[in-house]
C-alpha positions as CSV (number, residue, x, y, z in Angstrom):
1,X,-34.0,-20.6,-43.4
2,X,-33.6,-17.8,-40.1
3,X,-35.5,-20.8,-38.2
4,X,-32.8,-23.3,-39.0
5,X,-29.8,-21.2,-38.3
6,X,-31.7,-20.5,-35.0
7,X,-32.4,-23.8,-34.3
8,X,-28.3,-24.5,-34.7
9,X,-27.3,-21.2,-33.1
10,X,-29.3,-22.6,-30.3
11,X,-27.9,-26.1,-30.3
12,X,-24.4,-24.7,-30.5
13,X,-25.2,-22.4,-27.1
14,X,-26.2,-25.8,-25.6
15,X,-23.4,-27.4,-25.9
16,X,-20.8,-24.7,-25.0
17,X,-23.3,-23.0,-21.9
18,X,-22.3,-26.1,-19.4
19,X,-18.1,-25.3,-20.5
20,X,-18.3,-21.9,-19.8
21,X,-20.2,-23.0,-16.7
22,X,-17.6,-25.3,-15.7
23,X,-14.9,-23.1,-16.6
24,X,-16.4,-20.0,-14.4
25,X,-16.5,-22.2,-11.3
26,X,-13.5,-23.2,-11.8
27,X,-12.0,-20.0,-11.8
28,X,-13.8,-19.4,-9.1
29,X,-12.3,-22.2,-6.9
30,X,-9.0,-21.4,-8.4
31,X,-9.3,-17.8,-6.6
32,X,-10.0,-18.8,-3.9
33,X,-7.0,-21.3,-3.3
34,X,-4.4,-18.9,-4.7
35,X,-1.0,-19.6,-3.2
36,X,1.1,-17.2,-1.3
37,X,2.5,-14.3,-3.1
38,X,-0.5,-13.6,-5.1
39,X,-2.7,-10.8,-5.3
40,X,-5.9,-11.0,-3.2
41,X,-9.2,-9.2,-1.6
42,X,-9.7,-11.4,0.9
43,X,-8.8,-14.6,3.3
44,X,-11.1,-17.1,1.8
45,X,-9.5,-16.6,-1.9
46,X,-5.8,-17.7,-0.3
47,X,-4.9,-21.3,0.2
48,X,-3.4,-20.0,3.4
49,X,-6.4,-18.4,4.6
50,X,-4.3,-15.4,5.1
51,X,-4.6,-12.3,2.7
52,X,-2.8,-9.2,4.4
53,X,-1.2,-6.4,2.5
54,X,-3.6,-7.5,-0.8
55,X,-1.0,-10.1,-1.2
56,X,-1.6,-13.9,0.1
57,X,0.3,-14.6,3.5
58,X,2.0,-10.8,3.1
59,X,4.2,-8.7,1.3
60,X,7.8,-10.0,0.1
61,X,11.2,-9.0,1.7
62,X,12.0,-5.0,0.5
63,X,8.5,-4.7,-0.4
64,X,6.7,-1.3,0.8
65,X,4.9,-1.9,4.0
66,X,2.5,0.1,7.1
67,X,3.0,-2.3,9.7
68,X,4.2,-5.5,10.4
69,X,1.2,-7.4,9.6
70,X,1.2,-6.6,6.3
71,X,5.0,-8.6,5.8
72,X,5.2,-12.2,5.3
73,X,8.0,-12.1,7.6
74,X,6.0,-10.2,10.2
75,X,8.0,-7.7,10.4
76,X,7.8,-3.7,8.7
77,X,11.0,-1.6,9.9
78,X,11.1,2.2,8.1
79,X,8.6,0.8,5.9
80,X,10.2,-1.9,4.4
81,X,9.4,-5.4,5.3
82,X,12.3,-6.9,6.7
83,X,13.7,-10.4,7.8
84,X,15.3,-9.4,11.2
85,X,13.6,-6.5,13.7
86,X,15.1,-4.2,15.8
87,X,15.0,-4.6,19.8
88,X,11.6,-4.5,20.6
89,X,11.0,-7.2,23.1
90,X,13.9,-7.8,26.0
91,X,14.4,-10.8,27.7
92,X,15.7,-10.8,31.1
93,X,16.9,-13.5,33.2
94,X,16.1,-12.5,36.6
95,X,16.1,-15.2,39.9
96,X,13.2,-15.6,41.8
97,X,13.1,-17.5,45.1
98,X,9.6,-19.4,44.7
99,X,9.7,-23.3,46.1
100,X,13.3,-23.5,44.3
101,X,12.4,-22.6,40.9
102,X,13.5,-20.0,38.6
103,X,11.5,-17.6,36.4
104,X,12.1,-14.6,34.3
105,X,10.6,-11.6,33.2
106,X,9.5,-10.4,30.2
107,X,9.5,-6.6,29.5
108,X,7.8,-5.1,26.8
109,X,9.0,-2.5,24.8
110,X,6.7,0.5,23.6
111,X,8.2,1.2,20.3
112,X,7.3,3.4,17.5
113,X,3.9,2.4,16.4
114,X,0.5,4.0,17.5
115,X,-1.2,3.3,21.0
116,X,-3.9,1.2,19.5
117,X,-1.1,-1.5,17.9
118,X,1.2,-1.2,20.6
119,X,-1.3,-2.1,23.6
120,X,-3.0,-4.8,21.9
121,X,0.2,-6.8,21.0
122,X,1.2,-5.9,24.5
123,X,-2.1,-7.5,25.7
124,X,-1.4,-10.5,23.7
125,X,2.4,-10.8,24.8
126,X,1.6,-10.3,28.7
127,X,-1.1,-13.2,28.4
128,X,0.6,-15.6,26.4
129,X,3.8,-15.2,28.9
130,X,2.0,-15.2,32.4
131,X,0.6,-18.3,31.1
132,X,4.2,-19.2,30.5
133,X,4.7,-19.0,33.8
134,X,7.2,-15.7,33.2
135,X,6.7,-12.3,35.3
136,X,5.9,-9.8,32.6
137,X,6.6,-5.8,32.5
138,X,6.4,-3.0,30.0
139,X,8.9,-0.4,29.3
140,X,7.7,3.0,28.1
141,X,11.2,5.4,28.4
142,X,11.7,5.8,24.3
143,X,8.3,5.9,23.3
144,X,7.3,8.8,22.2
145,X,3.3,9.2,23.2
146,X,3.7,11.0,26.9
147,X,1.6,13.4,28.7
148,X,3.6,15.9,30.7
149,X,6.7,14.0,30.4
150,X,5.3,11.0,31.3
151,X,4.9,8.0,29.5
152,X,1.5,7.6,28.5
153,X,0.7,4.0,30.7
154,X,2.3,5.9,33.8
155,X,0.1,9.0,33.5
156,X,-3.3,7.5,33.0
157,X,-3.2,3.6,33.9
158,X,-2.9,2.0,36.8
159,X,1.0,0.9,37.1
160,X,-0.3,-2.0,40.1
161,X,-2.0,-3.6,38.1
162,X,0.4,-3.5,35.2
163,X,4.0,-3.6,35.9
164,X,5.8,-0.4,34.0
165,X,9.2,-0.2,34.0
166,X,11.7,3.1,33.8
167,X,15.1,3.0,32.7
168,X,16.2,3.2,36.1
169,X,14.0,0.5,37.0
170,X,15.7,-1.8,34.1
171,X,19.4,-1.0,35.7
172,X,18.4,-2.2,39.0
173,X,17.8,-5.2,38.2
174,X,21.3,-6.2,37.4
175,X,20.9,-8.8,35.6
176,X,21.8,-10.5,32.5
177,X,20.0,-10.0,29.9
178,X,19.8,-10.3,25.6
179,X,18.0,-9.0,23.1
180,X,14.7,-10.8,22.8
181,X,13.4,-11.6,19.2
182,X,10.1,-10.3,19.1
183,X,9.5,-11.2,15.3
184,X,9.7,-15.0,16.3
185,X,8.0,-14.8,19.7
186,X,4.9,-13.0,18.1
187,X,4.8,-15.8,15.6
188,X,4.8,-18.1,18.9
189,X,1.8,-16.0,20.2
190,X,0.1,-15.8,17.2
191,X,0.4,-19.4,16.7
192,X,-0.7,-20.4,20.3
193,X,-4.2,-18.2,20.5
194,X,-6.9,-16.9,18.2
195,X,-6.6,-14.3,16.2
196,X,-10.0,-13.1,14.7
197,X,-13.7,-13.3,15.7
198,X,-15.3,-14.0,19.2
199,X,-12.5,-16.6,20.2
200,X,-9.8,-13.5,20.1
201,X,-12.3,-11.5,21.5
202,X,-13.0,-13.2,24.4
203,X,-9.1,-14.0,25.1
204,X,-7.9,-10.2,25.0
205,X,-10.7,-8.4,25.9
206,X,-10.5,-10.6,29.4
207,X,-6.4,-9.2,29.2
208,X,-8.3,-5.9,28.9
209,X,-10.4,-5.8,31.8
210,X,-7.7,-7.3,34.1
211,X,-4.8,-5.4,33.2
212,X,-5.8,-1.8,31.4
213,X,-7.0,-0.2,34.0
214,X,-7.5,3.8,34.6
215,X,-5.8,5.2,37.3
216,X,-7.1,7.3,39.9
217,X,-5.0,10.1,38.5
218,X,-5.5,9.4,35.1
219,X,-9.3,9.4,35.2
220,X,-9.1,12.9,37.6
221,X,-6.9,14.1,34.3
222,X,-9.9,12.5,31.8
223,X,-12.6,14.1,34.0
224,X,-11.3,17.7,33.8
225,X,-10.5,17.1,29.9
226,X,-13.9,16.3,28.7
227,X,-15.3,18.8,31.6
228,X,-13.8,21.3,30.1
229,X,-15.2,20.6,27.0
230,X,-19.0,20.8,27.7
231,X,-19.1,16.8,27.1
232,X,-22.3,15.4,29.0
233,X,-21.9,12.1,30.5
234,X,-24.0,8.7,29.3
235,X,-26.9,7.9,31.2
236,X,-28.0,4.5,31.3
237,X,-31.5,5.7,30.6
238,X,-30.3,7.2,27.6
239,X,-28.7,5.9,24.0
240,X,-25.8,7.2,22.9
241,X,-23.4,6.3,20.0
242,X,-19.6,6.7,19.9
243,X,-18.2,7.3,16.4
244,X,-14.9,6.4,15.4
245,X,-13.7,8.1,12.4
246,X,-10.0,7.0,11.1
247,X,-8.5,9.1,7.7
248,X,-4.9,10.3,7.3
249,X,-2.8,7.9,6.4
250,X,-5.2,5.2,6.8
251,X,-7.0,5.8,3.7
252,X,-3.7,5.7,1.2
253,X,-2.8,2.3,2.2
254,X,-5.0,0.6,5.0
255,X,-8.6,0.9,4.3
256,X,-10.9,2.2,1.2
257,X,-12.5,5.4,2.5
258,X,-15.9,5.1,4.3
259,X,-18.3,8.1,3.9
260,X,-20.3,9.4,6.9
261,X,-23.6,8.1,5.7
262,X,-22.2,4.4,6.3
263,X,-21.6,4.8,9.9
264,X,-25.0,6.4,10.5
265,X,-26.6,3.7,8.4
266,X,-24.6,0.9,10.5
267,X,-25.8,3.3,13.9
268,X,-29.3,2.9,12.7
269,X,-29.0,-1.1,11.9
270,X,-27.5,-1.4,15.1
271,X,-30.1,0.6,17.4
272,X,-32.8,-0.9,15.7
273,X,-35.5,1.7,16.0
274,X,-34.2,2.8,19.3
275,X,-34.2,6.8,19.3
276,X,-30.6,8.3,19.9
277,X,-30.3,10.7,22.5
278,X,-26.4,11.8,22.2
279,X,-23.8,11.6,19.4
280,X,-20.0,11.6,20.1
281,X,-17.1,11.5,17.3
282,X,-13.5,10.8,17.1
283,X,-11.3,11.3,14.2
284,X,-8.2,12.8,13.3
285,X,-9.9,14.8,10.5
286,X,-12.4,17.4,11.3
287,X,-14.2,17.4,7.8
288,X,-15.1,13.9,8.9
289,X,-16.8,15.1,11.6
290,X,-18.3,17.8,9.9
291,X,-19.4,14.7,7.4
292,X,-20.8,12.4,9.8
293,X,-23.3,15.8,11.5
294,X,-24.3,16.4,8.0
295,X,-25.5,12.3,8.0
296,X,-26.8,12.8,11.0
297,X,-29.5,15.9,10.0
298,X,-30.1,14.1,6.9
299,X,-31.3,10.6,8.1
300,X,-33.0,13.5,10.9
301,X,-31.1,12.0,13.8
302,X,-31.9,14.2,16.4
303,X,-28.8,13.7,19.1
304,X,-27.2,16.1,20.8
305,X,-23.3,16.5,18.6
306,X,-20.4,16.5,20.9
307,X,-16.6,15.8,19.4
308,X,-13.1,16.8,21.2
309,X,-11.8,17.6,18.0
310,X,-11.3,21.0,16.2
311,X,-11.2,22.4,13.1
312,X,-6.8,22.1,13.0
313,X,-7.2,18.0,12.6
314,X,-6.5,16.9,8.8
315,X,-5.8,13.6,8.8
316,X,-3.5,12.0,11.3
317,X,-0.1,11.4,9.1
318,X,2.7,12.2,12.0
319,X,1.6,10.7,15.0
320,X,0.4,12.8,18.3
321,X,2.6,15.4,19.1
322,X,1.9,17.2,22.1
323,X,0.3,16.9,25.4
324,X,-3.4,18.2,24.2
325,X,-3.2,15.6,21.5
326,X,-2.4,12.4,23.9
327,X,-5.2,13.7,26.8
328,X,-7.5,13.9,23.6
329,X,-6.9,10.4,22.2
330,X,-7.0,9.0,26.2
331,X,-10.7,10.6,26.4
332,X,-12.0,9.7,23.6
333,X,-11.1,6.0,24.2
334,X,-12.9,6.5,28.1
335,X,-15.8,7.9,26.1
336,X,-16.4,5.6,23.2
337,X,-15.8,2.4,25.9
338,X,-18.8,4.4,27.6
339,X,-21.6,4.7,25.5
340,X,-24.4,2.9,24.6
341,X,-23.4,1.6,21.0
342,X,-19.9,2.2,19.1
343,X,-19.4,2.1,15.6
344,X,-16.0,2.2,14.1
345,X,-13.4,-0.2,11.8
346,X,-11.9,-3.0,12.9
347,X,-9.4,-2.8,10.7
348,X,-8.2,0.1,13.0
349,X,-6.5,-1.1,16.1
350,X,-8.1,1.9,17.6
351,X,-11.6,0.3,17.1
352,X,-10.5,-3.2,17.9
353,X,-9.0,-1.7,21.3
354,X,-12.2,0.1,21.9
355,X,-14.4,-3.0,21.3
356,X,-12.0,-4.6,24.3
357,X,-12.7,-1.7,26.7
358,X,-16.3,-1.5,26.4
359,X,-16.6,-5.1,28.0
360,X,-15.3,-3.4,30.9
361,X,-17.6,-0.4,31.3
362,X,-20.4,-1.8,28.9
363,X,-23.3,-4.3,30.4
364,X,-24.8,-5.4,26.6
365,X,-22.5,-8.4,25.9
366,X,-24.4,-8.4,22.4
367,X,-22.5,-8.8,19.6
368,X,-18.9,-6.8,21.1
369,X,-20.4,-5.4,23.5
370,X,-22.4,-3.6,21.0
371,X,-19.2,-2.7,18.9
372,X,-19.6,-2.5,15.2
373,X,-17.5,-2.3,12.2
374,X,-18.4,-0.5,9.1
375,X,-16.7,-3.0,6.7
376,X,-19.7,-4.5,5.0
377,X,-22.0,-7.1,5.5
378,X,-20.0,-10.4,6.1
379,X,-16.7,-8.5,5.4
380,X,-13.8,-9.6,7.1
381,X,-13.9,-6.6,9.3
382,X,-17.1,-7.5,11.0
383,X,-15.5,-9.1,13.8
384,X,-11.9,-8.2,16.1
385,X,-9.2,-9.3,14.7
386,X,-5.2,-9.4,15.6
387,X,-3.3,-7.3,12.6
C-alpha cells in the first residue's frame, strides 16, 4: 500500500517538476525585461538596460532623489526629481575670426554637487563640445568648494590648460548669451559616447590627462599639506595601496555599506601575493579608518598606516566646509592617483575620478590602471561608469 502511494506521489512530481521548471525560468526572463518604472537590482533585469535609483530607467517626477542620475528625467533639483533644471550650463554666442566662420563657447557651470560629479560631467561636456567644434570654459564664481577664496580649479589646476572663467571674465565678453539647457545637452552627451566599462574609460580618462592638470602652485600647496603630515612618498620599488573609504550620506541612499575586511580582501586579490609596503586611506569617517587598520593587522598586513584624516570626520553629510577640508580632499586625490594599486567604489564619482587620474601618474595600464571597485564579483560596479 505505502509503495503504491509512492509510486503515484512520484508520478505526480513528474509531471508537475518540468511546470515549475518552466514557470521559474520564466520568471526569471520576466525580471529581467521589466519595463521602466519597476523596481530593480540591476541593469540586466530592465528592458532598458538601465536600473538607476532601484527603479528601471529612474525615479518618477516629485520622486525623492541624490543626484540627477537617479531621475528619469535626468534631473534632481533640492532633492526632488524635476522636469526642467536650473542654469547650470550657459551658452554664449561669441564671434571668432577663423577662415570666416563662426564658433561659440561653451562655459561650464560648477554648481552645487561634489567635486567628484562636477569634474567628470565637466570632462564629458568639454570633450563632447571641442569635438563640436565649440571653444569650451568653466565658470567656478558660485561654487562653493574654494581654497583661500579661490575657486578650487584656480587654486590647484592649471587654468592654461583648462579655460576658467570669473565673473568679470563672463562680462567682458559682451556678448549675447541664454540660458543653456544642460538637462537636454547631457542627454546629447550621454547619447553620443560611452558610458560604462573600458570604452568610457578610455574616452575620459584621455579628457583627464589632457585637461586636469596640477598646477605649479597647486602641487607646491599639495606638497607642504601632505609634508606636514609625515606622508612618505611612493617609490616605484615599493607597493603601496590607496584606500578609498566613502560613508555619510552615501550609505543611506547610494551604496549598501562595505566593511573594512572587503577592501583588504579586494587589496590582497589585487596584489596577488605581492607584499605591501605602505597603506594610505581616505574617507570622510574616521571609524572607517580605524576599521580598515584593524583589517589590516588581522589579515597581518604589515604596511606602514598613513591617513590625512582625524578623529573629527563622521560621515560626510554637508559637504567641505573650510579651507583644511578642500587641501585635504585635493591630496588625497594626488595620493591615491600615486600609488601602486587603488581600491575604492565606482559607484563613488570620487573613485571613478581617481581611476581617471591614475592613467596619468600610473605606468600599470592593467585593468584601470590597477583601480578596483569593491562591488562584487561581476557587479555592476566593477568597471567606471558615468552616473
Amino acid at each position: 500500500m505505502v509503495g503504491n502511494i509512492l509510486s503515484i506521489f512520484g508520478l505526480l512530481l513528474s509531471c508537475i517538476l518540468p511546470t515549475l521548471i518552466i514557470c521559474n525560468e520564466l520568471i526569471v526572463n520576466e525580471r529581467r525585461y521589466l519595463l521602466d518604472g519597476a523596481r530593480c537590482k540591476s541593469n540586466d533585469q530592465c528592458k532598458s538596460s538601465d536600473c538607476r535609483a532601484r527603479k528601471c530607467g529612474g525615479r518618477d517626477i516629485n520622486s525623492w532623489c541624490i543626484d540627477d542620475g537617479w531621475c528619469s528625467s535626468y534631473f534632481c533639483f533640492e532633492h526632488k526629481c524635476v522636469h526642467k533644471p536650473p542654469e547650470e550650463l550657459f551658452r554664449f554666442s561669441k564671434e571668432f575670426s577663423n577662415e570666416d566662420k563662426t564658433f561659440n563657447t561653451f562655459v561650464f557651470k560648477l554648481y552645487r554637487y561634489g567635486i567628484g560629479s562636477n569634474f567628470i560631467h565637466m570632462l564629458a561636456c568639454k570633450s563632447h563640445f571641442e569635438e563640436q567644434g565649440y571653444v569650451f570654459a568653466v565658470n567656478e564664481a558660485i561654487y562653493d568648494y574654494k581654497y583661500q577664496n579661490e575657486g578650487i580649479l584656480t587654486a590647484f589646476f592649471d587654468t592654461n590648460i583648462l579655460r576658467v572663467l570669473n565673473q568679470n571674465d563672463l562680462q567682458s565678453l559682451e556678448n549675447r548669451y541664454e540660458p543653456f539647457p544642460w538637462l537636454k545637452e547631457r542627454g546629447t552627451v550621454m547619447a553620443s559616447h560611452p558610458t560604462k566599462g573600458l570604452p568610457f574609460y578610455e574616452w575620459l580618462s584621455k579628457e583627464t590627462c589632457k585637461s586636469l592638470q596640477f598646477s605649479k602652485v597647486g602641487m607646491e600647496r599639495i606638497d607642504n599639506f601632505i609634508g606636514g603630515k609625515s606622508i612618505t612618498s611612493f617609490s616605484e620599488n615599493a607597493v603601496s595601496i590607496g584606500f578609498h573609504i566613502r560613508r555619510g550620506d552615501k550609505l543611506k541612499h547610494e551604496s549598501k555599506l562595505y566593511e573594512g575586511h572587503e577592501y583588504v580582501e579586494k587589496a590582497l586579490n589585487a596584489t596577488n601575493g605581492r607584499p605591501i609596503d605602505t597603506c594610505f586611506v581616505a574617507s570622510d569617517d574616521f571609524e572607517a579608518v580605524e576599521e580598515l587598520k584593524r583589517a589590516l593587522l588581522d589579515k597581518k598586513v604589515g604596511c606602514k598606516f598613513f591617513t590625512l584624516d582625524d578623529s573629527s570626520e563622521h560621515g560626510n553629510e554637508r559637504g567641505i566646509t573650510s579651507d583644511t577640508e578642500t587641501m585635504r580632499f585635493i591630496s588625497e586625490l594626488y595620493i591615491l592617483s600615486q600609488a601602486t594599486y587603488f581600491v575604492g567604489t565606482f559607484n563613488s564619482n570620487v573613485g571613478v575620478l581617481v581611476s581617471f587620474l591614475r592613467s596619468c601618474y600610473t605606468t600599470d595600464e592593467t585593468h584601470f590602471y590597477q583601480s578596483y571597485s569593491i562591488s562584487g564579483k561581476g557587479g555592476s560596479d566593477e568597471a567606471p561608469w558615468w552616473r
